[in-house]
N, C-alpha and C positions, 0 to 999 in steps of 0.2 A: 539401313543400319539397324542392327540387332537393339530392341527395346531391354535384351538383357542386362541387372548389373553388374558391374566387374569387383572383383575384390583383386587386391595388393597383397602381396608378401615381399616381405625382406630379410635377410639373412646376411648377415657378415663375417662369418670365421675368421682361421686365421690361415685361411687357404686361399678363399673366391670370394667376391662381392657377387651375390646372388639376390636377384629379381624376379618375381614370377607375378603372371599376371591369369585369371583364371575368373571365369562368365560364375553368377551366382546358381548356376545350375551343375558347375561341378567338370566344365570344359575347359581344358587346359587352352589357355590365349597364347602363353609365350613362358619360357623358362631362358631367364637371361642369366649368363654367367658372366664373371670377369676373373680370373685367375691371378691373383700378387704374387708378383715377382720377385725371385730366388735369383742371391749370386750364382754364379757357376759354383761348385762345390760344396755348397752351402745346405743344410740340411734342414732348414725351415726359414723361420722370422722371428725376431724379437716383438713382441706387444707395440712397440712404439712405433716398430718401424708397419707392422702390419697393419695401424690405423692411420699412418702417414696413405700406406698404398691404396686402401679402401679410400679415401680421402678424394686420390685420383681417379679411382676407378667410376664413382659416382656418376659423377654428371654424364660420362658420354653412357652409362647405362640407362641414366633415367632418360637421355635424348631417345635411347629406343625404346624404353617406356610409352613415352610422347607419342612415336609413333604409330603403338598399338591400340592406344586411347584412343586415337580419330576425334581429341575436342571431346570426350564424353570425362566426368567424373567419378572417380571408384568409391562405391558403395561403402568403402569399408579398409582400413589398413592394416595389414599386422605384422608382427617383427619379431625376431628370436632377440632373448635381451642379456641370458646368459648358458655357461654350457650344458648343464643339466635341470632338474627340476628339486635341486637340494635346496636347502637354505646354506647360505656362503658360497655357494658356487660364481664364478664370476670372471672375466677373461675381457680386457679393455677393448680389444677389437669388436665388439657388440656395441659399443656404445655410438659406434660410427652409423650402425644402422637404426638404431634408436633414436638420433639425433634428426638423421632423415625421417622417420617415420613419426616422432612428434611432432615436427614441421607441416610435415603432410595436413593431419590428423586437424595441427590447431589453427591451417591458414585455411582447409576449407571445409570446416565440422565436419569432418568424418568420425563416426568409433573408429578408437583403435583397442588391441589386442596384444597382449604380450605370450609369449613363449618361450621355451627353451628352445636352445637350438636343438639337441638330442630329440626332443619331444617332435622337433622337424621331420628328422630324417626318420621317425619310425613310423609318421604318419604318411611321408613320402611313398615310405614303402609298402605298407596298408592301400594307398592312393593307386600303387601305378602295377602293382600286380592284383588289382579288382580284388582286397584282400578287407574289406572296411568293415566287415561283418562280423570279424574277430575282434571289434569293441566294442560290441554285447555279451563279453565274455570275459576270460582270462586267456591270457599268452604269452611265449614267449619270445622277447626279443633279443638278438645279439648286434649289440651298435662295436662294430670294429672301422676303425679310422687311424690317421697319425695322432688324435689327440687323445683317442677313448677304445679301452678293450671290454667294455660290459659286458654281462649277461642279467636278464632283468626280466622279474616275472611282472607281467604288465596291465590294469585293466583303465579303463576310461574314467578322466577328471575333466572337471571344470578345465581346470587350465592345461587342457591335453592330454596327457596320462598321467595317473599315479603307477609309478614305477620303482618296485623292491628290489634292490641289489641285490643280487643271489652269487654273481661268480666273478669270472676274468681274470685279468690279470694281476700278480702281486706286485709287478715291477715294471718293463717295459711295455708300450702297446706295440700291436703287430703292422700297426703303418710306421711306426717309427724303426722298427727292424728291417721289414722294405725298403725302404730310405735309404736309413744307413749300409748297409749291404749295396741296394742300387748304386749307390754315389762312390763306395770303395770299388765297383766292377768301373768306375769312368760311365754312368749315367750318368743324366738332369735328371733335378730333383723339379716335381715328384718323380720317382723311379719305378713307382708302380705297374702302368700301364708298359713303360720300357724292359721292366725286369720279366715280364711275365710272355713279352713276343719271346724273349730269349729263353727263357723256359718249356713254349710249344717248339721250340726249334730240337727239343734235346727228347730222342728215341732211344735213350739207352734204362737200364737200370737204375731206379732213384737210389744213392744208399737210405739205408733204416736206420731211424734213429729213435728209442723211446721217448716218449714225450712228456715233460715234466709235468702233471697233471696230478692236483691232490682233490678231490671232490669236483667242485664247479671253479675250481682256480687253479692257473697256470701258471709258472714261470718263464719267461719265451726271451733273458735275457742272454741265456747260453746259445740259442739259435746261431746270434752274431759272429761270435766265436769258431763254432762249429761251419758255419757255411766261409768261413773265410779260411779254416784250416784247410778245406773242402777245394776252395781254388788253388789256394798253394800249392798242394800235394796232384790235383790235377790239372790247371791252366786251363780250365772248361767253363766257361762264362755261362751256358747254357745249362750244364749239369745242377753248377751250384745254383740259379736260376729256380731250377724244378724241384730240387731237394728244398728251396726256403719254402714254398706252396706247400710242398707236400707236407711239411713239418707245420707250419702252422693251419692246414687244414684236419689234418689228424688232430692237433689241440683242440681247434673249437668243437669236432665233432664228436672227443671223447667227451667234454665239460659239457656239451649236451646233454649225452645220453646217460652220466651223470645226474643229471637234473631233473632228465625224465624220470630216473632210475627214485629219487629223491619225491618226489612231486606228483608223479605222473604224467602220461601222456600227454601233450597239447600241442598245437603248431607252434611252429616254428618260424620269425617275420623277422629276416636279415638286413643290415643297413648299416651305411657309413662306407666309405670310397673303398676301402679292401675288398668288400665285397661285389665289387664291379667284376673282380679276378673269376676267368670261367672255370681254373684249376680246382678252385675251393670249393665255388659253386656248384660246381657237376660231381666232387666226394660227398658233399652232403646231402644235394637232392638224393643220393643213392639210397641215404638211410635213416632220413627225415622226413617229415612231413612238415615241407620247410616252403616260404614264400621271398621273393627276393624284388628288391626293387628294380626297376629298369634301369642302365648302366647309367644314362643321364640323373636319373634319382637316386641314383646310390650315393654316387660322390658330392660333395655339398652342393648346396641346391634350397630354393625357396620355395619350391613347390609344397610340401607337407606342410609350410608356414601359411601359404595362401588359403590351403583346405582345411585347417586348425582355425584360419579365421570364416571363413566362409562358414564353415559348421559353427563357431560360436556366434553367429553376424547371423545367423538363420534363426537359432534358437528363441 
């Protein structure tokens, strides 16, 4: 058995009950998901009912926990505790993993660590595209999710990144326009991964549509609208499919270059479950200098929580 120690992450959304377990040398042991459960048609969770589900999802996570441990102790715990790294920032479903991860911490003296969850997923992505070397510097990050449309110019803190608000969205975010869109074609919700096989399925013509775009911020609530007038008028699941990708990958990559245009050049470190989509992905690698997480680390995930504490459990 490995004399290595293990660090702990946890991560609760209001998506996945997420577990990551990771050797203090920076090897990924195990990335546990558990996914809370949507009605049929339904387009997210309430706060209540999403810490009822994290509630269930626990314990048979931590039994695989358990089994990655083999009897050994983790060096060290740590947890997302709210969604960003503002002051006020705060979403109940966090508390379900905090409540785990205090327990942890105070029955067998481990430190513990707190984090945001955003601060997760941009470390994630730093993490799983061998990208870590861009927190000896400045960068930027774009966290796109059903909960958050950022763009954020980023360098390294104590408690993960200090992160300036630079752009995004002024209204809806673009997982929750995926969603919605997905669930009106007769998808499950999430609709992301479903709306977008029907999107490779479609060889024709995307229509053009300008993209409502003022500096580093977007408007992307007329999308809905537009891609649903979009089926009407043609009864093509797949068209309207490729036209939402294409329309919110032209947004993020004008508000980019935008930002460049503003700022100056710097990379670019993508994150948050939209950015799993290859659509988006492969317009911006085109004309970026852009890093993206691996599709398992895109979408939520404990891992960037495990290496957030691991780097502070080192220091």
């Amino acid at each position: 058995m490995s004399d290595r120690g293990i660090i702990l992450g946890i991560d609760t959304s209001n998506y996945t009950t997420s577990i990551a377990l990771m050797y203090d040398d920076g090897e990924l042991i195990a990335n546990i998901k558990r996914p809370l459960s949507v009605s049929e048609g339904a387009c997210g969770l309430r706060q209540s009912d999403a810490v009822f589900a994290h509630i269930k999802n626990i314990p048979s996570a931590m039994k695989e926990v358990k089994a990655h441990l083999k009897c050994k102790t983790p060096s060290a715990v740590g947890v997302s505790v709210k969604p960003r790294n503002v002051d006020g920032s705060y979403m109940p479903c966090f508390l379900s993993g905090v409540a785990v991860a205090e327990s942890i911490s105070a029955s067998i003296g481990i430190p513990l660590f707190k984090f945001s969850h955003q601060c997760g997923h941009v470390m994630a992505a730093l993490y799983s595209s061998n990208s870590e070397e861009l927190m000896k510097g400045r960068f930027a990050a774009f966290h796109v999710s059903g909960g958050t449309t950022e763009l954020l110019l980023v360098t390294e803190a104590s408690d993960g990144f200090s992160a300036q608000l630079v752009g995004g969205t002024k209204d809806i975010n673009a997982g929750q326009i995926i969603d919605r869109i997905g669930v009106f074609l007769g998808l499950p919700f999430p609709a992301g991964p479903h709306l977008e096989r029907l999107a490779l399925d479609y060889t024709g013509k995307i229509p053009s549509k300008k993209v409502s775009v003022d500096g580093t911020y977007a408007n992307l609530s007329g999308l809905e609208n537009m891609a649903k007038r979009l089926y009407e008028q043609s009864g093509d699941k797949s068209k309207t499919a490729a036209f939402v990708f294409d329309y919110i990958g032209n947004a993020i990559l004008k508000m980019c270059e935008n930002l460049a245009h503003e700022y100056g050049d710097m990379p670019f470190v993508f994150a948050g479950g939209v950015m799993c989509n290859s659509i988006i992905k492969n317009k911006l690698k085109e004309k970026l200098n852009a890093r993206f997480a691996e599709p398992l680390m895109s979408a939520d995930n404990a891992v960037g929580i495990a290496e957030l504490t691991r780097l502070s459990f080192l220091k």
